[in-house]
C-alpha angles and dihedrals in degrees: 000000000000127000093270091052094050091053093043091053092043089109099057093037104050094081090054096042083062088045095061097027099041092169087071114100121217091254085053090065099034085058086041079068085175095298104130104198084070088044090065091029086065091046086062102049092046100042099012101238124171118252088254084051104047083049100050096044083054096042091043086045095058098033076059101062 
């Protein structure tokens, strides 16, 4: 899935984004807004990934599903 694709979809995937990172707040994924480089820069503020990290659990999540 590209980036457009990623944004298009926001809106389904935000539920499950919470599901798996339950640390994320529902104003984390409405500023996500689809974008997901903020998507795997929240996932460093709130677990403290690395950005390698951050880009490979996003990546593995919607390779997943």
């Amino acid at each position: 899935m590209n980036n457009d694709q990623f944004e298009g979809k926001w809106k389904e995937l935000k539920g499950q984004a919470q599901q798996r990172w339950g640390d994320l707040t529902n104003d984390d994924v409405d500023r996500v807004s689809g974008r997901q480089e903020e998507l795997e820069g929240l996932l460093q503020q709130r677990y403290g990934y690395e950005k390698d990290r951050a880009h490979r659990e996003v990546n593995d999540w919607i390779a997943g599903r």
